[in-house]
C-alpha positions in Angstrom: 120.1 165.4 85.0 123.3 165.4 87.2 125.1 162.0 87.1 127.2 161.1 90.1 131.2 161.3 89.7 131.8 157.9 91.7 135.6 157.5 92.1 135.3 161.6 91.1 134.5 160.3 87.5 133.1 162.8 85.1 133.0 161.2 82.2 129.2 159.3 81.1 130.9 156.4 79.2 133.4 155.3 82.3 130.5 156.4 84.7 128.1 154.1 83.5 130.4 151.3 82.8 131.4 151.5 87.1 127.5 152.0 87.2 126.9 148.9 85.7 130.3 146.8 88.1 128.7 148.4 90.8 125.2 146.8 90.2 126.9 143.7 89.3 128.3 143.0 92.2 125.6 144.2 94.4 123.4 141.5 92.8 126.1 139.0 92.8 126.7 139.7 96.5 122.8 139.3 97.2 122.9 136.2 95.0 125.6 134.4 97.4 123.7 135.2 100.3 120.7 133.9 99.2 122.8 130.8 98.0 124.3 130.7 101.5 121.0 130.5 103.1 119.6 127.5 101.0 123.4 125.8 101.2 123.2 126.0 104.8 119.2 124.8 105.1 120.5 121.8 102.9 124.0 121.4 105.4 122.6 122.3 109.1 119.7 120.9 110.7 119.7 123.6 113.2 117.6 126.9 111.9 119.5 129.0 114.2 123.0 128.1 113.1 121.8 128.6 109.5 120.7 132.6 110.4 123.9 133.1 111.8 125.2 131.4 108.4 122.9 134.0 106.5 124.2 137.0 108.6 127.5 136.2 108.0 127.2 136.1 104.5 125.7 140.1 104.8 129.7 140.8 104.9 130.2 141.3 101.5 132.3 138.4 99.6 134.2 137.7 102.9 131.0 136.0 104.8 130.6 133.7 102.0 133.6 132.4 101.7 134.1 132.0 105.5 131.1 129.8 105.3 132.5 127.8 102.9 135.3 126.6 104.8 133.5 126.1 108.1 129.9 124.6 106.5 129.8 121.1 106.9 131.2 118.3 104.3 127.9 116.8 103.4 124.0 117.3 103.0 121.6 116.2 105.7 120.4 114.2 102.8 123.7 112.3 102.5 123.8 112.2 106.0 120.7 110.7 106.2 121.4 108.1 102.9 124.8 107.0 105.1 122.8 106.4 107.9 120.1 104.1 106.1 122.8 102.2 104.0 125.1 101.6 107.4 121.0 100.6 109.2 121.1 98.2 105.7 124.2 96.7 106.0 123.8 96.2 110.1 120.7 94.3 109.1 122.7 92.1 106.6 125.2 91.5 109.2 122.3 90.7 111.7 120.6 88.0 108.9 124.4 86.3 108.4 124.4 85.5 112.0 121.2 83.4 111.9 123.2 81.4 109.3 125.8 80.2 111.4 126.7 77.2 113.1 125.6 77.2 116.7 128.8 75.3 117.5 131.7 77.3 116.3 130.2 80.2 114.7 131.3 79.9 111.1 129.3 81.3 108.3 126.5 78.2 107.2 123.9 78.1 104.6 120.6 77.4 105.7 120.3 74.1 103.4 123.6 72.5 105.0 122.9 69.6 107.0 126.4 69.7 108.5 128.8 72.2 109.2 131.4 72.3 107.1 134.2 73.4 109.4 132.9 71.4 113.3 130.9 68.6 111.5 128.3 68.7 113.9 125.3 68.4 112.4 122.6 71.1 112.1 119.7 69.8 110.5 118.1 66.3 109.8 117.3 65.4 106.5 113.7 64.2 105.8 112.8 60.9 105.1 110.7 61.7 101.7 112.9 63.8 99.9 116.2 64.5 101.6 116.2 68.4 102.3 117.3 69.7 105.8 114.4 69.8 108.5 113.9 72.4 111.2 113.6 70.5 114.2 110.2 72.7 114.7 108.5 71.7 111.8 105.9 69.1 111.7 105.3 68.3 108.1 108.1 68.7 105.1 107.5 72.0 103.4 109.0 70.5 100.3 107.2 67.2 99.9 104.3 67.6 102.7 105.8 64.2 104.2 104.8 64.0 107.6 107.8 64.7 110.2 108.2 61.8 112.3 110.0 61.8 116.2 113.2 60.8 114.4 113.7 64.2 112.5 114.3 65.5 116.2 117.7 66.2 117.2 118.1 63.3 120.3 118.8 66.3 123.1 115.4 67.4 122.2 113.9 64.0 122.4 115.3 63.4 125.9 114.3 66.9 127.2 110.7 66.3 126.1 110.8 62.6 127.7 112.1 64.7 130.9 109.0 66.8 130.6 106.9 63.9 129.9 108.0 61.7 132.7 106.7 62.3 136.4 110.0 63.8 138.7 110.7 60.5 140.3 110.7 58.6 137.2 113.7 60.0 135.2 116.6 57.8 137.9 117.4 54.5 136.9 115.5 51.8 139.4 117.7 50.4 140.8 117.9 46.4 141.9 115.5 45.4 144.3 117.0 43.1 146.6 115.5 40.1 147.4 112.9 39.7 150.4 113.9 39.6 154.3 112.6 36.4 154.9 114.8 34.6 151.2 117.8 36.2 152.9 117.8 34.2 156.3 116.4 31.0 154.5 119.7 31.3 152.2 122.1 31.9 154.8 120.9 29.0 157.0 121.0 26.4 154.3 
């Protein structure tokens, strides 16, 4: 059985030993493409741009590792993480702004009845057990105390008196002035 003199080799030892590097790196070059190909599926969302990743990598050793310096930084999974955690934290920036003062915008808790920094008040207290009211609630949620019209903030009490009242009624009557006929009988006397 003839034996092939790679390198013009003869001897069966040293043949088999280049043999053996040979197959080595044939399977090693096969084993970065095929890691190329499932790096790229993992890194690029586009399938296209992931064959040409693939095909690349065909050029022995060099394809690979000119892949690895232009593949991007992070996985689509990573990406996708980043993207929840920055939807997250846009949400938690979203909820802090319903807890601030409607007057001067600095952060409030939702049991202050006053703002801390404007002391302009935010909330009415209620009668029965002295939490803070919304001004939409009906009954206490805490104590189950009926809210009465003094837990409204007084712009909301005039603006539903407004609604209440018929156009013409909201201006101030103002003096009537005596009768025609008293007038004349005061100036003549």
């Amino acid at each position: 059985m003839p034996t092939l003199a790679i390198f013009g080799i003869t001897n069966d030892a040293l043949n088999l030993a280049v043999n053996l590097l040979l197959l080595f790196l044939v399977v090693f070059w096969i084993a970065l493409i095929y890691w190329t190909f499932t790096d790229a599926r993992r890194r690029i969302s586009d399938p296209m741009l992931v064959g040409c990743a693939t095909a690349a990598s065909l050029f022995p050793f060099i394809g690979t590792v000119v892949y690895m310096i232009v593949r991007p930084p992070e996985f689509l999974e990573d990406v996708r993480e980043r993207e929840l955690e920055i939807a997250a934290a846009e949400a938690r920036l979203a909820s802090m702004e319903h807890h601030a003062c409607p007057h001067c915008f600095n952060e409030v808790e939702k049991s202050y009845l006053r703002c801390p920094s404007c002391h302009k008040r935010l909330k009415e207290p209620c009668k029965t057990c002295g939490k803070p009211l919304d001004p939409r609630w009906s009954i206490c949620p805490y104590c189950e105390a009926e809210v009465g019209r003094s837990a409204q903030p007084a712009r909301q009490r005039r603006e539903s008196r407004r609604e209440r009242a018929p156009s013409g009624a909201t201006q101030m009557p103002a003096r009537e002035a005596p009768p025609r006929a008293a007038r004349t009988n005061e100036g003549e006397a």
